[in-house]
C-alpha positions as CSV (number, residue, x, y, z in Angstrom):
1,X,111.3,51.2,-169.6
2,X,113.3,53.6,-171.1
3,X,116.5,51.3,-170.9
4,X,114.1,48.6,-172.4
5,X,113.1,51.3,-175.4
6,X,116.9,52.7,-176.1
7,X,117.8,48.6,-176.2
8,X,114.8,47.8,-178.8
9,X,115.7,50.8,-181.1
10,X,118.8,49.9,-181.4
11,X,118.4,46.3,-182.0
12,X,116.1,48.0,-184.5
13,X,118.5,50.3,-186.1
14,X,121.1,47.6,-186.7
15,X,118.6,45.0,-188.2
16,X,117.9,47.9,-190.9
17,X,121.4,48.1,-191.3
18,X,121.7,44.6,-192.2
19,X,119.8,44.8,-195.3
20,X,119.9,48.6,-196.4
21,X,122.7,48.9,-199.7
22,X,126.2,49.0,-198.9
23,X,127.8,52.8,-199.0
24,X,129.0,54.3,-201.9
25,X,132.4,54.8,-200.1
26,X,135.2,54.3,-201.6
27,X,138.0,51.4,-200.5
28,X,137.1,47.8,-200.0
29,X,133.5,47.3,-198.8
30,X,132.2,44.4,-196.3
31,X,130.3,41.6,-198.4
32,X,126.5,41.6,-197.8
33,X,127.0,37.9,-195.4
34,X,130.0,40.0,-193.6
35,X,127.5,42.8,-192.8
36,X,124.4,40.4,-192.0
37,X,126.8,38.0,-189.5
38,X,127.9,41.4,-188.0
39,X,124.6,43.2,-187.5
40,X,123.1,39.8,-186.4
41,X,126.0,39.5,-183.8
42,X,125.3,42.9,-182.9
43,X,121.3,42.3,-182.2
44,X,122.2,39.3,-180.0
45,X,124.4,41.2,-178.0
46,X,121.7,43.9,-177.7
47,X,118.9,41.0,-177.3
48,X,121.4,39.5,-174.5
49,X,121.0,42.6,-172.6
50,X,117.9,43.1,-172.6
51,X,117.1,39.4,-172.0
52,X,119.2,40.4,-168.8
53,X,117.6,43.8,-167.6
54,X,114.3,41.7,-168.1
55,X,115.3,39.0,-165.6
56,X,116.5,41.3,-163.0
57,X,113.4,43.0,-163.4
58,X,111.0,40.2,-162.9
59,X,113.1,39.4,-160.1
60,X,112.6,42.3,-158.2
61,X,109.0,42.5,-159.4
62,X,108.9,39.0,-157.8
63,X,110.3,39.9,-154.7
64,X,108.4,42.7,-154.5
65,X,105.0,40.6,-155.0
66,X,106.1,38.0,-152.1
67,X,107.0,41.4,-149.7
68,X,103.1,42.5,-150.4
69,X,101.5,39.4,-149.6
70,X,104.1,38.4,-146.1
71,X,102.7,42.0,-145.4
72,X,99.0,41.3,-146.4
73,X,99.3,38.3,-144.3
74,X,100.9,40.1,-141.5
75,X,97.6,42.6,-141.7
76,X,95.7,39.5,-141.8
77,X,96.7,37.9,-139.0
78,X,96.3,41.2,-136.9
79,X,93.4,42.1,-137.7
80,X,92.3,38.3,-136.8
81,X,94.3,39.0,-133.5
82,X,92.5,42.2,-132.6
83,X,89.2,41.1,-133.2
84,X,90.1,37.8,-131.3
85,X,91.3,40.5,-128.3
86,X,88.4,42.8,-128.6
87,X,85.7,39.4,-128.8
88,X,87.9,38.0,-125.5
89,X,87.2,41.4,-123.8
90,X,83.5,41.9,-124.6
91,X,83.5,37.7,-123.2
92,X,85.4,39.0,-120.0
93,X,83.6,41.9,-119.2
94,X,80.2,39.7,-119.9
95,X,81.2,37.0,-117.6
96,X,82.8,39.9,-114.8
97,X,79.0,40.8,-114.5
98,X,77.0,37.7,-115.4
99,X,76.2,35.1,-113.5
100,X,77.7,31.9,-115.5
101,X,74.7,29.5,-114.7
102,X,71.9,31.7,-115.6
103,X,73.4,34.6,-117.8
104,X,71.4,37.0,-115.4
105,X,73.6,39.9,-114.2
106,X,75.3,39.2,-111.3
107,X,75.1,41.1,-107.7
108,X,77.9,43.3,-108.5
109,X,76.1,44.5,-111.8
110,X,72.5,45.0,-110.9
111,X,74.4,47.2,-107.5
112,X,75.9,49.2,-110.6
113,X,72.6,49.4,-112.4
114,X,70.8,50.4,-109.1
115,X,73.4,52.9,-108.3
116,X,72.8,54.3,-112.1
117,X,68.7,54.6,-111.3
118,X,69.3,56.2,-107.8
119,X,72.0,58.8,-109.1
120,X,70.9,62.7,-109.6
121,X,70.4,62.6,-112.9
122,X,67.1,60.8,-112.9
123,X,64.2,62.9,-113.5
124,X,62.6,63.4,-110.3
125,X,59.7,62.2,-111.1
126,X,61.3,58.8,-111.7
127,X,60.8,56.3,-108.6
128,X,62.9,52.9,-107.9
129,X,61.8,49.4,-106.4
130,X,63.8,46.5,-105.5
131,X,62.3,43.0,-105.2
132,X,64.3,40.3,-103.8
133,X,63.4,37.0,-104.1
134,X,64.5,34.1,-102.1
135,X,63.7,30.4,-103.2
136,X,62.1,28.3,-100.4
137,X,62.8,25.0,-100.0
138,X,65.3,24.6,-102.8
139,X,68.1,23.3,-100.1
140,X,66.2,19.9,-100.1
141,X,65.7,19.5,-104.0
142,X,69.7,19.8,-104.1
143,X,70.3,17.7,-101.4
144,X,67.5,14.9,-102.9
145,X,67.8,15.1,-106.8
146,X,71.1,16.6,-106.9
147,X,73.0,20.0,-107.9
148,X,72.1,19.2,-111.6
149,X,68.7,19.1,-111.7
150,X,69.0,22.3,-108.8
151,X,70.6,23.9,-111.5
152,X,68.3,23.4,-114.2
153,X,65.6,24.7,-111.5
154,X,67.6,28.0,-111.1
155,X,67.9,28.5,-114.8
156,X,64.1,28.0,-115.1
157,X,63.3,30.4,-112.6
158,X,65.6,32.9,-113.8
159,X,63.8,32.5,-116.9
160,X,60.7,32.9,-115.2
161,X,61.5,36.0,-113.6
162,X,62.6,38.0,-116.7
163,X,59.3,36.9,-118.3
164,X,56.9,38.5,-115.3
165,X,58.5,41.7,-115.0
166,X,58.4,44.5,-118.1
167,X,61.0,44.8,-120.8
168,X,63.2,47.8,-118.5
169,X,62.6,46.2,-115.5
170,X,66.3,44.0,-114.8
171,X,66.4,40.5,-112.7
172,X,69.7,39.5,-111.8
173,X,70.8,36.2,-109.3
174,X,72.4,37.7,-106.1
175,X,74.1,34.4,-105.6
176,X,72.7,31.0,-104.4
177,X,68.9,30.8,-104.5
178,X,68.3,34.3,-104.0
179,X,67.4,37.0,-107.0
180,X,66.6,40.4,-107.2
181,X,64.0,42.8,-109.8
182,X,65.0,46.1,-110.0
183,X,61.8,48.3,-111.5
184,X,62.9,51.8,-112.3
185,X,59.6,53.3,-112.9
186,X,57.2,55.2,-110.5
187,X,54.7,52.8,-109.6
188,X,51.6,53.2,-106.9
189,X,51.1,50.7,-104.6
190,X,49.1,48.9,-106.1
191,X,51.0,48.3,-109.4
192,X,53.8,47.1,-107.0
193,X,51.4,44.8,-105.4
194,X,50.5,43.5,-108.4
195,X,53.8,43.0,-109.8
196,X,55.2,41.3,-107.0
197,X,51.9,38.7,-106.8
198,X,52.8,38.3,-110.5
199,X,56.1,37.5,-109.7
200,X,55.4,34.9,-106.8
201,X,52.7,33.2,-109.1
202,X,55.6,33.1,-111.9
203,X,58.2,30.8,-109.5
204,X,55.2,29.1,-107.5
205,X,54.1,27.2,-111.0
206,X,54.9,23.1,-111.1
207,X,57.8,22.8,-113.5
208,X,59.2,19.6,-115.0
209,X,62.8,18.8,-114.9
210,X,63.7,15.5,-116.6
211,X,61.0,12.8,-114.6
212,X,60.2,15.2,-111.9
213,X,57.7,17.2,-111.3
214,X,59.2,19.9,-108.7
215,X,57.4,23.2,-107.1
216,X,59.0,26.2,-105.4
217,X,57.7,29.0,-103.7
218,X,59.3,32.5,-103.2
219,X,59.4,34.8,-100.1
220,X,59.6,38.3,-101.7
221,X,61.0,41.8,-100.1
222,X,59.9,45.1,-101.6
223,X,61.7,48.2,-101.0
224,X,60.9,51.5,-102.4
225,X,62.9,54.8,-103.2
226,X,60.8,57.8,-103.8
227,X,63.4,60.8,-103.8
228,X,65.3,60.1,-100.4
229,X,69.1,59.6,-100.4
230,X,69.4,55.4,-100.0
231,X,72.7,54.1,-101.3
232,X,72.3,51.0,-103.2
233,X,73.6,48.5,-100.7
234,X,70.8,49.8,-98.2
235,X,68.1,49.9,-100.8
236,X,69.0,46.2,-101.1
237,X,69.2,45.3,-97.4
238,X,66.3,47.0,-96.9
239,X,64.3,44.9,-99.6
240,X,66.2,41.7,-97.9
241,X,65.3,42.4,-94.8
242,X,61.6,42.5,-95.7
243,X,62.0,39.1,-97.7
244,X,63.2,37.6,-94.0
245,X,59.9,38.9,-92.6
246,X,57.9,37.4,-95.7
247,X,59.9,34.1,-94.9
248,X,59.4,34.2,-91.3
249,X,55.7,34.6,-91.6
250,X,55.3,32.8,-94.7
251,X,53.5,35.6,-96.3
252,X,54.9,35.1,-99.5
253,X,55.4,39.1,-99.7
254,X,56.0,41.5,-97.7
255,X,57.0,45.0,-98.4
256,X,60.0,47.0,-96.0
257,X,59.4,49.1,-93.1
258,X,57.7,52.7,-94.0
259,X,56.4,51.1,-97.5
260,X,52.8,49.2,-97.7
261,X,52.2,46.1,-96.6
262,X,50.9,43.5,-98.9
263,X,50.5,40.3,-98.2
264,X,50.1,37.5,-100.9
């Protein structure tokens, strides 16, 4: 800017020049065209220069604009990229714990989740159950109607299951046919009783899939932790264990060695 002024004053100066009286000087004096064709050279020369420090300027202003938005793009595009990254690792650590078919947590999850509820930082008032859940019968509706409709059968159990136990409470699918409810609050034996009837009568209601009109029963294992020092995978085998007997004996529910027996 200050090259831009000193050019402008200049041009300025000389353009006065041009039609200000001629100096009382003596010797021979220019003629008033001689002084106007050489001040008016003079401006264009001046004019030409700046014409030429403007140019360069708006070039570099230009390539200064097109340097800001390739880096604006570049910020862009990695901010896309990272929250394309950080979306793909929220979807992989879903799916690393979710069962694909039903979205329930998967075995590996509700283990973690159990392992969390029987850790020493739960108040120790706080008692845990495990209900697992095995479908009978659902071998044949594969086997007859296919793995699609078996599917949709799974998906409307697991839907089932979330709905009969409370908001804390988590169901997951172990794999196959078989589920499991983990309940993380003290609750007598007759609450347990109650919620594990619930449950059966939950999967033993007629459902519709397509034209067919399909039932399943469950056998149910319940296994209880009041305060002793059960690891998660024996929690669990201990609950399946007592679905087996339930199965066996077609009890519908049965309850682990050491716990109440209920039978539905």
């Amino acid at each position: 800017m200050t090259d831009w002024n000193d050019l402008l004053d200049a041009v300025k100066a000389r353009l006065r020049l041009c039609v200000d009286e001629p100096s009382q000087a003596s010797g021979p004096q220019p003629t008033a065209a001689q002084r106007t064709r050489s001040g008016v050279l003079e401006c264009v020369e001046a004019l030409d220069q700046l014409h030429a420090t403007l140019r360069l300027e708006l070039d570099r202003r230009q390539r200064l604009e097109l340097e800001v938005f390739d880096a604006q793009a570049a910020l862009a595009q990695a901010r896309a990229e990272l929250a394309g990254t950080q979306a793909g690792e929220r979807q992989a650590r879903h799916l690393a714990a979710h069962d694909a078919l039903t979205s329930l947590p998967n075995r590996s999850r509700f283990l973690e989740r159990l392992e969390q509820a029987l850790g020493p930082h739960r108040p120790a008032h706080d008692g845990v159950a495990v209900l697992y859940v095995d479908l009978d019968g659902f071998k044949p509706i594969n086997d007859l109607h296919g793995h699609a409709v078996g599917d949709e059968v799974l998906r409307i159990i697991a839907m089932r299951l979330t709905r009969a136990v409370r908001a804390g409470d988590l169901v997951s699918r172990l794999g196959g046919d078989e589920f499991a409810c983990l309940l993380t609050d003290r609750l007598g034996r007759e609450q347990l009783a109650r919620l594990a009837c619930k449950v059966f009568d939950a999967v033993s209601t007629p459902m519709t899939v397509g034209e067919l009109r399909l039932t399943v029963t469950p056998s149910i294992g319940v296994a209880t932790h009041l305060g002793d020092r059960a690891q998660p995978n024996a929690l669990l085998q201990r609950a399946d264990a007592a679905m087996y007997r339930a199965k066996r004996a077609q009890c519908g529910i049965e309850f682990c060695e050491g716990d109440p027996r209920v039978t539905a």
